[in-house]
N, C-alpha and C positions, 0 to 999 in steps of 0.2 A: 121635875116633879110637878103634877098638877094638886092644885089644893083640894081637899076633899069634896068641898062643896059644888066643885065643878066639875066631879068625874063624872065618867059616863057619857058624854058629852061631844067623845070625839078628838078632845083636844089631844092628851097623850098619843094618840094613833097616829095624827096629823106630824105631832115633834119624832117620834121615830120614823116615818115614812121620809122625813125631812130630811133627818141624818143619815137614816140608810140609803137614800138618793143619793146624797153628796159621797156616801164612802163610795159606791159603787162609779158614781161619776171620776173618783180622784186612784181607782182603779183596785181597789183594795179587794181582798177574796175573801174577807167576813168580817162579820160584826162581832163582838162579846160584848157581856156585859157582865156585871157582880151585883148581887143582890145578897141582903142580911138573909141568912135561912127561915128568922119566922116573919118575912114577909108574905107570906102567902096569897093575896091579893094581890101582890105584883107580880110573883111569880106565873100567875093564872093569864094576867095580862099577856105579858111576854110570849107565854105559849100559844093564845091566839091571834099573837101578829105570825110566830113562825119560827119561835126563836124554840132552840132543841137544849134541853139540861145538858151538861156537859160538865164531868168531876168537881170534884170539893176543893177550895180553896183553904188556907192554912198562912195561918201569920206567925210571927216571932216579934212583940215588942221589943225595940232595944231603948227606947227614952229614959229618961231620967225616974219614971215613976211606976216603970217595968217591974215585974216581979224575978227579974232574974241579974 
């Protein structure tokens, strides 16, 4: 994550071009990623490196201070 005060800037773009080089170099066939739903500012982001929405994610706490 880049700090607020330094978005805009490049940086973020630069750290995923980074990572998505190395997957593609160590031969992998995609990237994912998860993002909270009301992020929406990243979500925006993401879409204009190239990254495609792809279904909802869904949890089940089991820890100790779980609701079930």
């Amino acid at each position: 994550m880049v700090r607020e005060v330094q978005r805009g800037r490049g940086i973020g773009a630069e750290m995923m071009e980074f990572a998505t080089e190395r997957a593609r170099e160590a031969g992998c066939y995609k990237v994912a990623l998860n993002s909270s739903v009301g992020r929406t500012g990243a979500h925006a982001f993401y879409e204009r490196l190239g990254f495609e929405r792809h279904g909802s994610s869904f949890r089940l706490p089991l820890g100790p201070n779980s609701t079930r």
